[in-house]
C-alpha positions in Angstrom: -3.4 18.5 -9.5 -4.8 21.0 -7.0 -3.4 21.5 -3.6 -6.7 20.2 -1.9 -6.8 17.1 -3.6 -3.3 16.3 -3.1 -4.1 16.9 0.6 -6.9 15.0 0.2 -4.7 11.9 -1.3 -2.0 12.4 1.0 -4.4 11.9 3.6 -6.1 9.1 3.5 -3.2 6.8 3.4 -2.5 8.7 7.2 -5.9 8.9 8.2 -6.4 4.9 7.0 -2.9 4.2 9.1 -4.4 6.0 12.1 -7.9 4.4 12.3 -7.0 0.8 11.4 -4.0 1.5 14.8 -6.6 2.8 16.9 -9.6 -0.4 15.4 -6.8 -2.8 16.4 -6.0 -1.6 19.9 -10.0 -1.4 20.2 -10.5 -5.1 19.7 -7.6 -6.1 22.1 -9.1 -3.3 24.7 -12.7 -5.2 24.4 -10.9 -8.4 24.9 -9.0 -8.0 27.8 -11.4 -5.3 29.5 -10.9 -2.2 31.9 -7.5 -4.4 33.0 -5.8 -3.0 30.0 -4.9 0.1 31.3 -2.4 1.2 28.9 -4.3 0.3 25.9 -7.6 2.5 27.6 -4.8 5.3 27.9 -4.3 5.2 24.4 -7.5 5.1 23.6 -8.6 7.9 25.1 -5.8 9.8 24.3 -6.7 9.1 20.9 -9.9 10.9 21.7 -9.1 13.9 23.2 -6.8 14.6 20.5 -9.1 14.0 17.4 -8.7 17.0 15.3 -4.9 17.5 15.8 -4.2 13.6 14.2 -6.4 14.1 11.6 -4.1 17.4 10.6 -1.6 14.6 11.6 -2.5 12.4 9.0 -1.5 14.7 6.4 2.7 14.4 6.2 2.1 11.0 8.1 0.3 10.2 5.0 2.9 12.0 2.4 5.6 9.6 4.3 3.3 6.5 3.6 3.1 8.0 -0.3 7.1 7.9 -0.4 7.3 4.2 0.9 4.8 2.9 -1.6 6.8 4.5 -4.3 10.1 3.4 -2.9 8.7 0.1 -2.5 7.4 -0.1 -5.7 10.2 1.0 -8.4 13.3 0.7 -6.0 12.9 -2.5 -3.5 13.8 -5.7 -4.7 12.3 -7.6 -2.7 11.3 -11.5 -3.5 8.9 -11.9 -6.3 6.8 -14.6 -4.2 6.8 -12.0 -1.9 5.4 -9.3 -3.9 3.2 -11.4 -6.3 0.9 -11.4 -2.8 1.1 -7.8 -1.7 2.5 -5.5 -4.4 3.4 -7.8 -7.7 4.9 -4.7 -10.2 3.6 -5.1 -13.6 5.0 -4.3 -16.8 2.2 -1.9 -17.2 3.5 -0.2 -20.2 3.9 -2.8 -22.5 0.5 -4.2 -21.6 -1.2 -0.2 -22.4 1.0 -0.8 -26.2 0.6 -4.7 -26.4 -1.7 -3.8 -29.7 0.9 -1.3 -31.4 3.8 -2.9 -30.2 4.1 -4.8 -33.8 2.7 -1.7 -36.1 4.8 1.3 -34.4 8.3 2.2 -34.7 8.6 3.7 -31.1 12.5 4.7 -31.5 11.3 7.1 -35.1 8.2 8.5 -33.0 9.8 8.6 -29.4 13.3 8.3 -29.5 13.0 6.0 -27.0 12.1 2.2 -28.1 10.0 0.0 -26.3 12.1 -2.2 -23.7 11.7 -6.5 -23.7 11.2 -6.9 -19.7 11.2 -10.6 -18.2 7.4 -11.0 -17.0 8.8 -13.7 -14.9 12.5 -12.5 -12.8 15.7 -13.9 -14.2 18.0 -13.1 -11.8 18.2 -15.2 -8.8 19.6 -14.7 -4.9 19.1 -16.5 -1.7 18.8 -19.8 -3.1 16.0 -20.4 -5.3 13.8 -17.4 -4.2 13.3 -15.4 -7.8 13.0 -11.9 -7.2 12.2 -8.5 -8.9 15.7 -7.2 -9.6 16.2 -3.2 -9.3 17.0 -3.3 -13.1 13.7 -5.1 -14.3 12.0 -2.4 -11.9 13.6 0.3 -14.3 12.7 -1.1 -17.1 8.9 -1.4 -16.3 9.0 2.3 -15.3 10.7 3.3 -18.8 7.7 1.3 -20.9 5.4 3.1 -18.2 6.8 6.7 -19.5 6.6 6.0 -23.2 2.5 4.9 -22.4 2.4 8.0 -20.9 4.2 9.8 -24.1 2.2 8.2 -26.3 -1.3 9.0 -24.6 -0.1 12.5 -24.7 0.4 11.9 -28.1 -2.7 10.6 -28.9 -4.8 13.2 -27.0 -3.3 15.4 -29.6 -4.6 14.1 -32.1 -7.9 15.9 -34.2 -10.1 13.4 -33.0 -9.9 14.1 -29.8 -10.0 17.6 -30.2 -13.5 18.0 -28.6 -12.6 15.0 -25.3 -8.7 15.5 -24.9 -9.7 17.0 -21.7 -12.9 15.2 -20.6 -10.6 11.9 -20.5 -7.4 13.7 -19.5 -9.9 14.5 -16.3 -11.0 10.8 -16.4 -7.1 9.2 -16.5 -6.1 11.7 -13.3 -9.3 10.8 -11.5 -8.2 6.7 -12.3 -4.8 7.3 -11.7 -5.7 9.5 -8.1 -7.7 6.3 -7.0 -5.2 4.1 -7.9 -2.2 5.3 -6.6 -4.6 6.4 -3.3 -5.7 2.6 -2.7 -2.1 1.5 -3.4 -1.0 4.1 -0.4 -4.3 3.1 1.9 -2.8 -0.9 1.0 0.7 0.0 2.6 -1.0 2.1 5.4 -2.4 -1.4 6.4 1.0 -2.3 6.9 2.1 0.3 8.6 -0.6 0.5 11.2 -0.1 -3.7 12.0 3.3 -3.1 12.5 2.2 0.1 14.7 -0.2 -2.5 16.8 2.6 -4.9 16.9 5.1 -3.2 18.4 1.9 -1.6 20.9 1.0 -5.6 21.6 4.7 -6.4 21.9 5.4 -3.6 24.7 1.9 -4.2 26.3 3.1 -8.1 26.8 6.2 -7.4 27.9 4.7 -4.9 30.6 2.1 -7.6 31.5 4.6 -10.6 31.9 6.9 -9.0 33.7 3.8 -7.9 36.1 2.6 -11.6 36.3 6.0 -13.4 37.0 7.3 -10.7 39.2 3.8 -11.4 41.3 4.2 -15.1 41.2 8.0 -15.1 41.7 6.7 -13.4 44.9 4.1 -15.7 45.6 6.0 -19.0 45.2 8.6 -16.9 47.7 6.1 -17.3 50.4 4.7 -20.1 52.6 2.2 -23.3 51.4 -0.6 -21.6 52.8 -0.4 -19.3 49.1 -0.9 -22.3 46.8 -4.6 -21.0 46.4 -3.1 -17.5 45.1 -0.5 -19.6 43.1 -3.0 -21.2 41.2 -5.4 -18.6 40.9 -2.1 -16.0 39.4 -1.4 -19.0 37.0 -4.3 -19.5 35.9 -4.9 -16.1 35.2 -1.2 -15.7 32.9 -3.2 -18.4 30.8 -6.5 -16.5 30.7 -4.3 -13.4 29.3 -2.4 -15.5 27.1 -5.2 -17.4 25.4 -7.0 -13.9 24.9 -3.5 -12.0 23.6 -4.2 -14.9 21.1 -7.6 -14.6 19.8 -7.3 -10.6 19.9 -4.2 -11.2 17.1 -5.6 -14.0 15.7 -8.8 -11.2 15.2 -6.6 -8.4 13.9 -4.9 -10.7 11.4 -7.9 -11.4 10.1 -9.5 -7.9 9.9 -5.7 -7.0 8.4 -6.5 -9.8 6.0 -9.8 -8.7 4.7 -9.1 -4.9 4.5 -6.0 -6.2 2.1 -8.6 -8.1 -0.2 -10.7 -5.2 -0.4 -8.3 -2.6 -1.2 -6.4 -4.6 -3.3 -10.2 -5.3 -5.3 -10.9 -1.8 -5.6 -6.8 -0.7 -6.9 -7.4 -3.8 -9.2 -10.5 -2.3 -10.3 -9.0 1.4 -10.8 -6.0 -0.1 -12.6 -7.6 -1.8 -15.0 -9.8 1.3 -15.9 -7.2 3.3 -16.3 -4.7 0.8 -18.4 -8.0 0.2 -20.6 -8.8 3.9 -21.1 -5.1 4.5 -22.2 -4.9 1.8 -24.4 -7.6 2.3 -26.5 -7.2 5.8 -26.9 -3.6 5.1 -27.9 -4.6 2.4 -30.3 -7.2 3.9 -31.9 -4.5 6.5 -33.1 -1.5 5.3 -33.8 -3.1 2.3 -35.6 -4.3 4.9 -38.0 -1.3 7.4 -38.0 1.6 7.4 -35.9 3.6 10.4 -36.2 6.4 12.4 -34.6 5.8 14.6 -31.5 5.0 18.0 -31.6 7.5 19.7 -28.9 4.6 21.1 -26.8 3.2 17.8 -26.3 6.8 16.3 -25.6 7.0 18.8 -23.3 3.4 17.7 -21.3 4.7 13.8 -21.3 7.9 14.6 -19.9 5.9 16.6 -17.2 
């Protein structure tokens, strides 16, 4: 890969972060008004400095790039948790599920295909099933001998004339792919950002209306006017604090359906063109690796 598009797809994970932080501080800024003083100081902040976070975005984006790897092979996290948000597939064995039967893997490979539970085995915190760090290896292991044996197949004579028209094809997949899975955890990353702004800005804001109405209640009868009128305006910021959430959630929620739809989309284009270049060969002829094109799947 060249350096600009690894800049490129380190990137947009940061610049995706950045925006979707900035589009949720918006919508609670338009709620609440020109009374939100700290949020219009982040805003415009955000403004005046426009070019220096987009360079930003660049390792902010490489950091997002490491999480969604850790996360993926590393994290064993519950299963009913990650069947909604990340759900790590035995990819591998569904790229060889055609030549598993006809293909001695251990003779061609050294390095045979591994049986891994679709559904977790192991079991912690009750009855919570979970993705154990051991499954998680094993997926990645059948994901490497896929990639072996699509290394091997692009060797092959027929292929002579498209090995790299479809090795171009299987980076470009595997770029969008592994970019929309990044983008999906920069979603999480700029909610959490927004929470923690939401959390401070409500903190800041309550302790601004009780210390006012601590004072108020301090003083004579003749206030009740002001006493209502403070309280009735700490439920006028509190119903709003709740629509502006309830408004982010739900843009959160629909920018997670549609880059989960399009990293669907790119993953089973990619799983399809690796498969049926890998079956269409070593149904015919499996045979053993040559040591330069051991040496490309090991790269």
């Amino acid at each position: 890969m060249d350096t600009a598009r690894q800049i490129i797809r380190w990137a947009l994970p940061g610049w995706t972060a950045i925006l979707f932080w900035t589009g949720f501080i918006a919508v609670n800024t338009f709620l609440h008004g020109q009374s939100q003083t700290i949020c219009l100081g982040i805003l415009q902040k955000v403004n005046d400095l426009l070019l220096p976070l987009a360079g930003i975005a660049i390792p902010l984006g490489f950091i997002i790039y490491q999480l969604y790897y850790w996360v993926y092979w590393d994290v064993p996290v519950p299963y009913l948790f990650r069947g909604i948000f990340i759900n790590p597939r035995d990819r591998g064995r569904e790229v060889l599920k055609d030549v598993e039967g006809h293909v001695d893997f251990k003779q061609i490979f050294d390095h045979a295909l591994i049986d891994a539970p679709k559904v977790p085995i192991v079991k912690k915190w009750g009855l919570i099933p979970y993705k154990s760090r051991k499954v998680m290896m094993q997926y990645r292991q059948n994901w490497h001998l896929a990639d072996s044996a699509w290394y091997l197949a692009l060797s092959d004579e027929r292929y002579k004339n498209t090995a790299e028209i479809l090795e171009k094809r299987h980076q470009f997949l595997s770029d969008i792919y592994h970019s929309l899975s990044a983008c999906y955890t920069a979603l999480a990353v700029a909610y959490l950002g927004y929470i923690s702004t939401f959390g401070y800005i409500s903190l800041v804001e309550a302790h601004t209306f009780l210390s006012r109405l601590t004072l108020l209640l301090s003083r004579t009868t003749a206030t009740q006017g002001l006493i209502v009128t403070t309280i009735a305006t700490i439920l006028k910021a509190t119903i709003l604090r709740l629509v502006s959430f309830t408004i982010n959630a739900t843009i959160l929620y629909s920018a997670t359906r549609m880059f989960r739809s399009g990293r669907t989309a790119s993953y089973t284009a990619l799983t399809s063109l690796k498969h049926n270049v890998i079956t269409n060969v070593m149904l015919s002829k499996p045979t053993k690796l040559s040591g330069e094109v051991t040496a490309l799947a090991a790269a």
